[in-house]
N, C-alpha and C positions, 0 to 999 in steps of 0.2 A: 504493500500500500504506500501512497505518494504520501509524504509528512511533510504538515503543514511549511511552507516554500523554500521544500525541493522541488530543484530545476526539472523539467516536463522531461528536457533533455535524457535525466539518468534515471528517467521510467522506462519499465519494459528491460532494464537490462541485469534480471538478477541475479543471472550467470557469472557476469561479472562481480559482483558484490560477496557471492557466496564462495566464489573463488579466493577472493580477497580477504574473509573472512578467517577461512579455514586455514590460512597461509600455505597454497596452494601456489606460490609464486610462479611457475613455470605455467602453468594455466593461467592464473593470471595476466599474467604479461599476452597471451596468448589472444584473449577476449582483449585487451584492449587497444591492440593489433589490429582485430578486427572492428570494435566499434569504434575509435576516433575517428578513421574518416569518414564516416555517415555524422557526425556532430556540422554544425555550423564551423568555420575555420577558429574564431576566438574564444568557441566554449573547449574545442578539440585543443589549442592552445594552454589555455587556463588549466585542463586536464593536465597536460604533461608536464608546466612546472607544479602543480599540485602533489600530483602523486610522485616526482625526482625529491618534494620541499618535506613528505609528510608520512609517504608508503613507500619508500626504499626499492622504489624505480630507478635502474640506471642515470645518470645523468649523463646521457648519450649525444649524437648528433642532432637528435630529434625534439630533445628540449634545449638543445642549441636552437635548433630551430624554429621551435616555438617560440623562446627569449625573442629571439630577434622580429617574426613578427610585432610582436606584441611592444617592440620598440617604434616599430615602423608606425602602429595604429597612434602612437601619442606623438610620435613626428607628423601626421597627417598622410603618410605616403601611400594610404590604404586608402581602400573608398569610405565615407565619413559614417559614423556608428551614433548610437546614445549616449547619455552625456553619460547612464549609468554603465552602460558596456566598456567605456574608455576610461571611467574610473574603478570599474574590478580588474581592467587591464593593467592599470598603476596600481592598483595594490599588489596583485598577484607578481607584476614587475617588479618591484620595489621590494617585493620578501626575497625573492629569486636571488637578487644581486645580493642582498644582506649577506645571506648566507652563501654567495659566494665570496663573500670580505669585500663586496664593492659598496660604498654607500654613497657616493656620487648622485645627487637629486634625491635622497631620500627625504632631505628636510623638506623639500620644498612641495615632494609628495604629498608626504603627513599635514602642510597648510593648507594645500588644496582639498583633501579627503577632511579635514577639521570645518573647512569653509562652505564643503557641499551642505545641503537640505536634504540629501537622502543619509538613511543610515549606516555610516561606515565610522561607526565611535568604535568597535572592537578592532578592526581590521588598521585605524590607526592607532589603537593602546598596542598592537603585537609590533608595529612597525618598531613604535618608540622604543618599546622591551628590546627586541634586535637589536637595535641604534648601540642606548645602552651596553647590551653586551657587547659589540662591535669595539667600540668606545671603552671599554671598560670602564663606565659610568657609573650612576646610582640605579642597579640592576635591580634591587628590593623596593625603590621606590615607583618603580615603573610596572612592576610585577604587581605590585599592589594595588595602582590605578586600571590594570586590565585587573583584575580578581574585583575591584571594585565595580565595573562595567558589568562582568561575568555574572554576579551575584545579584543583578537588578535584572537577568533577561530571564524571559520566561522557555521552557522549553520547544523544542520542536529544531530541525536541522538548520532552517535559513534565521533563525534568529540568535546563535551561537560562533556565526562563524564556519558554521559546517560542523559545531563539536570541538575544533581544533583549541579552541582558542583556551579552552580548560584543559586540553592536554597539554598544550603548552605548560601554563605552568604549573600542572600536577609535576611535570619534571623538572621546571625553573625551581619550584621550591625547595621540592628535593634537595637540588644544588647547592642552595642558598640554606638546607640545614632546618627548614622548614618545615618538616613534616606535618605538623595539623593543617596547615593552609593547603599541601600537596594534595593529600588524603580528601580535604573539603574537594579540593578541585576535580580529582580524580572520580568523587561518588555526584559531580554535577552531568546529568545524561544529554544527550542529546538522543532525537528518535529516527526512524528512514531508514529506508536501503543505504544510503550514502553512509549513517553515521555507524551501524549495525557491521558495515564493512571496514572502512575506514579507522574509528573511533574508539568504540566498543572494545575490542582485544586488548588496543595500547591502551586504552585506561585502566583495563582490569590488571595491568602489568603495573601501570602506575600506582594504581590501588595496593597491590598487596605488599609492593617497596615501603609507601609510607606507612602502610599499617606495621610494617616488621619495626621501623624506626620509634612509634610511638607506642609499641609492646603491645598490641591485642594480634596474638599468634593467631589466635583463631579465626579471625578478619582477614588475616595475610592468607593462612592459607586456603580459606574457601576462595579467595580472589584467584591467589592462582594455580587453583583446581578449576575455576571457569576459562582464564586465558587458556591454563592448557587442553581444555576441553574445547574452546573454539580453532585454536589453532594445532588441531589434532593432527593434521595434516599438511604442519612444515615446512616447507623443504631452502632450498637457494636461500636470497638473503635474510630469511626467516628461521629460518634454522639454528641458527648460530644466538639468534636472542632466546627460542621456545626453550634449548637445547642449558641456556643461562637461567631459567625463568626453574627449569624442572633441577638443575643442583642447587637454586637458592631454595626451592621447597623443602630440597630433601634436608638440606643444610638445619633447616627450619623447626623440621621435625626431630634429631638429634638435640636440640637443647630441651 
């Protein structure tokens, strides 16, 4: 079922999702092979730094190539879009480069997504947090203004960020030595195909990290007896975290 706005786009495609879910990565990658090119060019774009930024998709020639559209559509050199299509293209932009250490227009980003009338208040609390870390900034105080954002939305996928935005910092806080604010972030849901695939697993991952840190073992490991119950089926870049997720359990269970 479509959760309240998710894009029409990632209906019909739950092959994809339940691939993604199950950490099926080689399938995976395989469905989305086949549906990016039936997308519009700027959602099929958005897709591919999304999933290089967030589901441990190669960062290949192809989200080169994406980037670079999606440079071209705010140079103007594409045919002209929404004002809202051009500013998910600068966000989705503007995370892309962070995290490849470029922050070149990021400020200038964040004043224009600050300046719109539609809502992109989460999309620039995540920029700032990047910045920050980039910067090696004041990363808690930044973390804190997205958790403050995070904590006022109500659920459903297009009012979250896609979900992301709590995953984020279930592991910023982590970081930062935070645990109860990780744990709060981690048990905030988001609902959808999108988030069910995407979302879902790394939280329950994120879940049971900070419950070990804040000592309720038994929160840790029902958390992840669910991750590894969804991502039953492992494998390629997935592997290697389910494979970390099942000796911190066992770890867990020994004390």
């Amino acid at each position: 079922m479509r959760a309240l706005g998710e894009p029409e786009v990632w209906v019909g495609h739950e092959t994809t999702w339940t691939a993604l879910a199950g950490g099926d990565y080689a399938d995976w990658l395989n469905q989305l092979q086949a549906w990016l090119p039936t997308l519009p060019p700027r959602d099929a774009a958005d897709f591919r730094i999304i999933s290089a930024l967030f589901l441990g998709a190669p960062a290949d020639s192809e989200v080169a190539a994406a980037a670079r559209y999606l440079a071209a559509l705010q140079g103007g050199q594409q045919p002209p879009i929404s004002v809202k299509d051009l500013l998910d293209a600068k966000c989705w932009l503007a995370q892309w480069r962070l995290a490849q250490g470029r922050e070149a227009g990021s400020d200038a980003v964040i004043r224009q997504l600050r300046q719109s009338t539609l809502p992109y208040t989460q999309c620039t609390a995540l920029l700032e947090l990047a910045l920050a870390e980039h910067r090696r900034g004041d990363v808690r105080s930044a973390a804190l203004r997205l958790d403050s954002i995070s904590r006022g939305l109500g659920a459903g996928v297009g009012s979250g960020f896609y979900g992301m935005g709590n995953l984020v910092l279930a592991r910023t806080f982590l970081r930062l030595g935070d645990p109860g604010r990780a744990l709060a972030a981690a048990r905030r849901r988001c609902y959808g195909l999108f988030c069910d695939g995407i979302v879902i697993p790394s939280q329950r991952l994120a879940e049971a990290r900070a419950a070990v840190e804040v000592g309720d073992t038994l929160a840790a490991v029902r958390a992840f007896d669910e991750y590894l119950s969804l991502r039953s089926h492992a494998d390629g870049a997935w592997r290697g975290e389910a494979d970390s997720a099942r000796a911190e359990r066992a770890q867990l269970i020994k004390r």
